[in-house]
C-alpha positions as a Markdown table, in Angstrom:
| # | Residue | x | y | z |
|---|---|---|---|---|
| 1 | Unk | 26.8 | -15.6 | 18.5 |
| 2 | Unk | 26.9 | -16.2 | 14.7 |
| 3 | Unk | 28.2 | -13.6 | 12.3 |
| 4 | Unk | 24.7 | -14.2 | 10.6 |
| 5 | Unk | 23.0 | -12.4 | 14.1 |
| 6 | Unk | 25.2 | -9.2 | 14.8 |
| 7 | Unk | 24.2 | -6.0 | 14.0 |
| 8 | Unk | 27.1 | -3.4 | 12.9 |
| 9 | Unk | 26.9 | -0.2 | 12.7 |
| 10 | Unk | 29.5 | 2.3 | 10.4 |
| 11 | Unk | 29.6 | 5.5 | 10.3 |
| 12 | Unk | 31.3 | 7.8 | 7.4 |
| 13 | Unk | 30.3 | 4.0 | 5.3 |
| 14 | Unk | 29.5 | 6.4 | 2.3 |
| 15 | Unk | 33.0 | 5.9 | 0.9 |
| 16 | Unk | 36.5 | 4.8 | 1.8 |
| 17 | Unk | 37.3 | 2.9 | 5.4 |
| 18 | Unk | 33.6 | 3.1 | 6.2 |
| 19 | Unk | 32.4 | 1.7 | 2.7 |
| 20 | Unk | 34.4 | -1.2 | 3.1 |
| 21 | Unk | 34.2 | -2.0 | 6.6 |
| 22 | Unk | 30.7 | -2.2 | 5.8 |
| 23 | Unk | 31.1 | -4.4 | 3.2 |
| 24 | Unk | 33.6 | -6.4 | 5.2 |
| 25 | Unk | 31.0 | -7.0 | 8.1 |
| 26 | Unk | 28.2 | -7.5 | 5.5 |
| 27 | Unk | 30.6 | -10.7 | 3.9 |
| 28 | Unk | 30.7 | -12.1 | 7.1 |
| 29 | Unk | 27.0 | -12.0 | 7.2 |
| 30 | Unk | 26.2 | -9.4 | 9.5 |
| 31 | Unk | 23.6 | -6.9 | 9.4 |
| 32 | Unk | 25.2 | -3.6 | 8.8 |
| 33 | Unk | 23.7 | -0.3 | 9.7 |
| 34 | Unk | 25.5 | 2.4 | 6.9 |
| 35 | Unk | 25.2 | 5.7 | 8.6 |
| 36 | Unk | 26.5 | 9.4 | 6.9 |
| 37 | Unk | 25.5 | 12.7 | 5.6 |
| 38 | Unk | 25.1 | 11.9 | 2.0 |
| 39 | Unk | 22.0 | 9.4 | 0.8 |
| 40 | Unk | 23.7 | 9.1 | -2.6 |
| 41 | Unk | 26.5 | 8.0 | -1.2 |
| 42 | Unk | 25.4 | 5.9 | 1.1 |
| 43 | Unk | 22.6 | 3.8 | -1.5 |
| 44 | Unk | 26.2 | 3.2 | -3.5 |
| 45 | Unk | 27.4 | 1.1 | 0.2 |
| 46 | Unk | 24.2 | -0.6 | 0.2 |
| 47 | Unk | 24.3 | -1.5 | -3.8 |
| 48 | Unk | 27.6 | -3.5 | -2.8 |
| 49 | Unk | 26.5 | -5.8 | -0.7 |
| 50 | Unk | 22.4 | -7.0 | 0.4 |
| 51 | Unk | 23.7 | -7.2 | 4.2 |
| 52 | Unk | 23.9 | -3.2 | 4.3 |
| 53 | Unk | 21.2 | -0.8 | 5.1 |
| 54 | Unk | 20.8 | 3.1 | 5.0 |
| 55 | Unk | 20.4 | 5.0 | 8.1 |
| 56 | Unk | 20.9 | 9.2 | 6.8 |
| 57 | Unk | 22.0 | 11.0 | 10.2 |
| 58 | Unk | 24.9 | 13.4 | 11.0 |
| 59 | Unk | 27.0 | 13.1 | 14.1 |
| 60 | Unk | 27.8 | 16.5 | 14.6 |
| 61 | Unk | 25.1 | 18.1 | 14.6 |
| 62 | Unk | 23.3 | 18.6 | 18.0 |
| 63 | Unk | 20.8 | 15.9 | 18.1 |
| 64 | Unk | 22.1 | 14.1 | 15.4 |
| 65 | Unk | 23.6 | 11.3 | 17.6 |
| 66 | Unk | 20.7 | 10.8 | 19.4 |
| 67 | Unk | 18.4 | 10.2 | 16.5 |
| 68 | Unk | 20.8 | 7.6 | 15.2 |
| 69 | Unk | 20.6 | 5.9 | 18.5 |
| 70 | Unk | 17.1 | 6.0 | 19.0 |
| 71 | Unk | 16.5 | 4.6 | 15.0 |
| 72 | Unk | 18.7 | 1.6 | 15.8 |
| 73 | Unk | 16.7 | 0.9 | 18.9 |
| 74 | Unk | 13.6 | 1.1 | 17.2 |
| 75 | Unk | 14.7 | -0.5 | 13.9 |
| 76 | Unk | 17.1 | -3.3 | 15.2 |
| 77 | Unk | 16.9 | -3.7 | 19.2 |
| 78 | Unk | 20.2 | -4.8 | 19.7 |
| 79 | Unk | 23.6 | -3.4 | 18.9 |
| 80 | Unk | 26.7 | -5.5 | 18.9 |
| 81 | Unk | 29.6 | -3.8 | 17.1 |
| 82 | Unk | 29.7 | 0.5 | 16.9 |
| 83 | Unk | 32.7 | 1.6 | 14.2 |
| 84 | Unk | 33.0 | 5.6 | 14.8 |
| 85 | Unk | 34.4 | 6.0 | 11.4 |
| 86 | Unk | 33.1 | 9.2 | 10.4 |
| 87 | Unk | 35.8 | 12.1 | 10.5 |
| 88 | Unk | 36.5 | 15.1 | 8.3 |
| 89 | Unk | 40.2 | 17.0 | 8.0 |
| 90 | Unk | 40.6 | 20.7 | 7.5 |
| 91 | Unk | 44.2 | 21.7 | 6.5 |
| 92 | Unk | 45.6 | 25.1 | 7.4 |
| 93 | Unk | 48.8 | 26.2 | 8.8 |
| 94 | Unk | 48.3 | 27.5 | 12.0 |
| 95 | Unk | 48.2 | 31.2 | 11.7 |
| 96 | Unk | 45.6 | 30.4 | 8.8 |
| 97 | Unk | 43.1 | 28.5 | 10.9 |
| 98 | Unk | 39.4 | 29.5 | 11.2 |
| 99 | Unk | 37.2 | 28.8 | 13.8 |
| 100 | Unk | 34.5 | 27.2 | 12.0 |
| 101 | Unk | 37.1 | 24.5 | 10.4 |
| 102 | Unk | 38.6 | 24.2 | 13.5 |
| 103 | Unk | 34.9 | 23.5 | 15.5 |
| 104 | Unk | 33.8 | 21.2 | 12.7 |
| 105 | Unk | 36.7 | 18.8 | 12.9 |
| 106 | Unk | 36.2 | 18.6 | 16.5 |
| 107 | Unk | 32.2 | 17.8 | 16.5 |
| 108 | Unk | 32.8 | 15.2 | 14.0 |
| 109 | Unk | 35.9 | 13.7 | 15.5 |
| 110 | Unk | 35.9 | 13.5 | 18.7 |
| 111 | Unk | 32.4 | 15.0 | 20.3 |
| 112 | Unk | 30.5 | 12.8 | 17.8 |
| 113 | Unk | 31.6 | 9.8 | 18.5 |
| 114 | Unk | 31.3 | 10.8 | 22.0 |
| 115 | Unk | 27.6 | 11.0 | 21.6 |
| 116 | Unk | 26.7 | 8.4 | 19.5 |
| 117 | Unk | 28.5 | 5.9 | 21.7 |
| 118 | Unk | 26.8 | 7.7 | 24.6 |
| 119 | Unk | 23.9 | 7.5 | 22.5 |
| 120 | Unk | 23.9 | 3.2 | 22.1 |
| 121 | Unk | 25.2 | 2.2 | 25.4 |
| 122 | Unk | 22.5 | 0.5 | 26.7 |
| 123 | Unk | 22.4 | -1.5 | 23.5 |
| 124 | Unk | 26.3 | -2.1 | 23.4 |
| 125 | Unk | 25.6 | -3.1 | 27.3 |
| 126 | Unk | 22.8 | -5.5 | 26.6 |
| 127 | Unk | 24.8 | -7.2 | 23.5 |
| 128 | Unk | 28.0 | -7.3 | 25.3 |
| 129 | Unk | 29.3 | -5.2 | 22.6 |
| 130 | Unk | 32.4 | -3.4 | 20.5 |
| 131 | Unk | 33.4 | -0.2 | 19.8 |
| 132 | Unk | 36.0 | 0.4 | 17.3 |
| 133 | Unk | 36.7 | 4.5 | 16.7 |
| 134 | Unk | 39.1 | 5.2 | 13.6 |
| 135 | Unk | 42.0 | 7.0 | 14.7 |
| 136 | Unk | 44.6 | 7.9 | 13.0 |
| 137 | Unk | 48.8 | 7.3 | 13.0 |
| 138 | Unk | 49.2 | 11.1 | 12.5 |
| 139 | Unk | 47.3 | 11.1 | 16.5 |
| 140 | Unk | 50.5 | 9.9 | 17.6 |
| 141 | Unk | 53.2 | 11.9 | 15.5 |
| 142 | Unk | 53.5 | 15.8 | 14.4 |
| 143 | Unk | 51.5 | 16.6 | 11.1 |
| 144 | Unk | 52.0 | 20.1 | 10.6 |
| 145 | Unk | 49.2 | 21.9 | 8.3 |
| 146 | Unk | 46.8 | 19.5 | 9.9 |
| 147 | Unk | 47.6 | 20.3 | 13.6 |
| 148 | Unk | 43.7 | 20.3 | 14.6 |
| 149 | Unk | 42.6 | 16.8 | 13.0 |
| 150 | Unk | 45.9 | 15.4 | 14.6 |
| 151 | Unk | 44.8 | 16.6 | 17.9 |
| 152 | Unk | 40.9 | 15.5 | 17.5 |
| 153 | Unk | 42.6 | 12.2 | 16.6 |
| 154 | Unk | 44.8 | 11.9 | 19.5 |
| 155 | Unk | 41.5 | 12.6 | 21.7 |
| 156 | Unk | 39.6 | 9.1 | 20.3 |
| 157 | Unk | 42.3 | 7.6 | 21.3 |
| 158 | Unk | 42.5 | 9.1 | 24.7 |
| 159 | Unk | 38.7 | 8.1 | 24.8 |
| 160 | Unk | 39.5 | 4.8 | 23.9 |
| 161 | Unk | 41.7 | 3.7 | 26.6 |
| 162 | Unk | 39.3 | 5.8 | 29.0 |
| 163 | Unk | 35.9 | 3.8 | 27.8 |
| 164 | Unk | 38.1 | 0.3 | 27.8 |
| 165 | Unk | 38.8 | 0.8 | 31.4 |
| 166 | Unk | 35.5 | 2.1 | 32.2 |
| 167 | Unk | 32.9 | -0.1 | 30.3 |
| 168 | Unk | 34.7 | -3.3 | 30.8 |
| 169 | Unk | 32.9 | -4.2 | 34.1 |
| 170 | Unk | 29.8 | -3.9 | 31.6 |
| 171 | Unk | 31.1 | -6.1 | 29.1 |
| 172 | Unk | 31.5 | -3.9 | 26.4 |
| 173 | Unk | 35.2 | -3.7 | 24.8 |
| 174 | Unk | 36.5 | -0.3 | 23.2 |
| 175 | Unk | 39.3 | -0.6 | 20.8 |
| 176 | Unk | 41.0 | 1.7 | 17.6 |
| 177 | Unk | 43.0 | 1.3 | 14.9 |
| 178 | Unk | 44.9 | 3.9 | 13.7 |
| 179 | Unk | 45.4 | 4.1 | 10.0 |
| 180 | Unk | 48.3 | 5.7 | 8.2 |
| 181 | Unk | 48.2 | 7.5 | 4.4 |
| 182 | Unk | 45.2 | 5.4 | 3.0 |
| 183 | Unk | 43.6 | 5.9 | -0.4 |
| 184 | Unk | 40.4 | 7.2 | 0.4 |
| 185 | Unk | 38.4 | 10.4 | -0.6 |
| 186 | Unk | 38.9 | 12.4 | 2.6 |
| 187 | Unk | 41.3 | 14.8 | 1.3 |
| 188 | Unk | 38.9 | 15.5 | -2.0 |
| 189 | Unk | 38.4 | 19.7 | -1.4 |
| 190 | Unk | 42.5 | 19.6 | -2.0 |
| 191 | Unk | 43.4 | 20.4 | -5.4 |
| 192 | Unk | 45.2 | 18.0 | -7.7 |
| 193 | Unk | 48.3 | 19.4 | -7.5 |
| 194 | Unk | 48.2 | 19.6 | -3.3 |
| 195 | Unk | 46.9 | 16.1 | -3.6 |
| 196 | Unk | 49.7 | 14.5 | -5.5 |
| 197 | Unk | 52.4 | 16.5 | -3.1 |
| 198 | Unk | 50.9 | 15.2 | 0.1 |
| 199 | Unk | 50.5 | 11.2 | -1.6 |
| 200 | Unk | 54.6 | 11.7 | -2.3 |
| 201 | Unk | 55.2 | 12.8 | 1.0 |
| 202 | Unk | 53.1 | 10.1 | 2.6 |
| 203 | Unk | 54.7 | 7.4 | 0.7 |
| 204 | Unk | 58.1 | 8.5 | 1.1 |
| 205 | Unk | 57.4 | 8.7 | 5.2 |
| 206 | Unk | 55.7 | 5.1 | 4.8 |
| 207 | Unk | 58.2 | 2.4 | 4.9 |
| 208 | Unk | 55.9 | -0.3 | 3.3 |
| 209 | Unk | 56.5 | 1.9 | 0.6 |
| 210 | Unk | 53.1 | 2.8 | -0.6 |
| 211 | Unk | 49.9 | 3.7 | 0.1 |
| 212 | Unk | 47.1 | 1.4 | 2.1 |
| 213 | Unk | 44.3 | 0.3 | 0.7 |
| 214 | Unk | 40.5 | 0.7 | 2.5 |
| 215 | Unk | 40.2 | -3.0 | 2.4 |
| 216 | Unk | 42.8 | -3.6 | 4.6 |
| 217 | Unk | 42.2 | -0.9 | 7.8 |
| 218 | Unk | 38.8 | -3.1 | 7.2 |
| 219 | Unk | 40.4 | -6.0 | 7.8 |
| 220 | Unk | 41.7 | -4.7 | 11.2 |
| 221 | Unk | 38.4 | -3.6 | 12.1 |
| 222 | Unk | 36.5 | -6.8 | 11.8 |
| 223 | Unk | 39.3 | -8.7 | 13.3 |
| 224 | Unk | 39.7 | -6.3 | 16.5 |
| 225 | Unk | 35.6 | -6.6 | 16.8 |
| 226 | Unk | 35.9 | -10.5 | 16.2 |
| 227 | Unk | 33.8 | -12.6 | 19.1 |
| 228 | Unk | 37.6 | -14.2 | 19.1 |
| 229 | Unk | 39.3 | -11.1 | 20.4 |
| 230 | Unk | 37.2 | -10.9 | 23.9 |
| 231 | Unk | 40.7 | -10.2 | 25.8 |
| 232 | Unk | 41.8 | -7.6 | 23.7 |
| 233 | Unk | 40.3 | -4.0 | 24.9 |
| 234 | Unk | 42.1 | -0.3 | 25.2 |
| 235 | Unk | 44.6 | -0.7 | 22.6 |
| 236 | Unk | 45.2 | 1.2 | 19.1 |
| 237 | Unk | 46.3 | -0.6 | 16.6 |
| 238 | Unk | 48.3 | 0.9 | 14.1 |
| 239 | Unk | 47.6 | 0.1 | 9.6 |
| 240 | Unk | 50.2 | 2.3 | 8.9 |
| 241 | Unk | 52.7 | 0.4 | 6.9 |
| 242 | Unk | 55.1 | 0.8 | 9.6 |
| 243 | Unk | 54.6 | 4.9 | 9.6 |
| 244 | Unk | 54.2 | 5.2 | 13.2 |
| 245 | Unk | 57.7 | 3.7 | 14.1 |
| 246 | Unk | 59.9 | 4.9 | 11.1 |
């Protein structure tokens, strides 16, 4: 199958890893599917590239999996690479953690991508599909303050290696990378000053010796969904800058 015939789906495209795993699907000529909360957002993807469509749904919302399924099926019949991208982080130490943080990390993180997966199987099935879910380097290492979207994170993984094992008599591969500190807008409801402290800490516990850049967790992505990787399944690759073994 040509690049010119897949049909990619990304969730959290609206900005960051999504936006440009999007884009990086949509330069190889694939159809991309942009899913997230925020239209705005979202029509910014799309203005990027002409390969990227909008689809507005939420995956942690009951229901919200489901309808992005279903719109696929109806719009596209065929799904041959799933990214579950979308994921949202709540700092607190732990005595300061509230429940309604805490239960929001975990339906985007880890129950949403349950579902929506759920949710395209049969299309994944049929298309002898990919899954990549974004995990991240802190899944496999302490990060005190965000102890909760570690955890979430540690529980895609688990997912992943559970899904490789079990959908691989079905043809469908499940893989993850795990990025390290990354440039994106994720920790945006930090102020400036918390912002700058945790980019110094990252790099300084980075020993590429900076920060990564969208583009190139992107880059994994594509490659780990690539027709040309059909042996590799289960595993989590690390874009970390070498974070995860320092």
């Amino acid at each position: 199958m040509t690049n010119e015939e897949r049909i990619v789906l990304v969730t959290g495209a609206g900005s960051g890893i999504g936006r440009a795993t999007a884009w990086a699907f949509a330069g190889a000529g694939a159809r991309v599917v942009a899913v997230g909360r925020g239209e705005a957002a979202l029509e910014a993807t799309a203005a990027g590239h002409p390969g990227v469509e909008v689809l507005v749904g939420d995956v942690a919302v009951a229901g919200g999996a489901e309808r992005i399924g279903e719109a696929v099926a109806e719009r596209y019949g065929r799904l041959d690479v799933l990214v579950n991208n979308a994921g949202v982080v709540r700092s607190a130490p732990l005595g300061e953690l509230r429940r309604a943080a805490v239960e929001e990390q975990v339906a985007t993180n880890l129950v949403g991508p349950a579902m929506l997966t759920g949710s395209v199987l049969p299309l994944l099935r049929a298309a002898g599909g990919v899954v990549v879910n974004v995990s991240t380097s802190i899944g496999q290492r302490g990060w005190p303050g965000s102890s909760v979207y570690a955890a979430t994170k540690a529980g895609l993984e688990a997912l992943t290696r559970s899904w490789a094992v079990e959908l691989a008599p079905q043809g469908v591969r499940v893989v993850a990378v795990a990025p390290g500190a990354v440039e994106t807008p994720i920790v945006r409801e930090l102020s400036p000053e918390r912002v700058a402290a945790l980019r110094e800490w990252q790099v300084a516990h980075t020993p590429a010796g900076r920060l990564g850049r969208p583009e190139e967790v992107a880059w994994a992505i594509t490659r780990l969904a690539d027709p040309a990787a059909s042996f590799v399944t289960g595993v989590v690759l690390p874009v970390d800058g070498g974070a995860v073994v320092a």
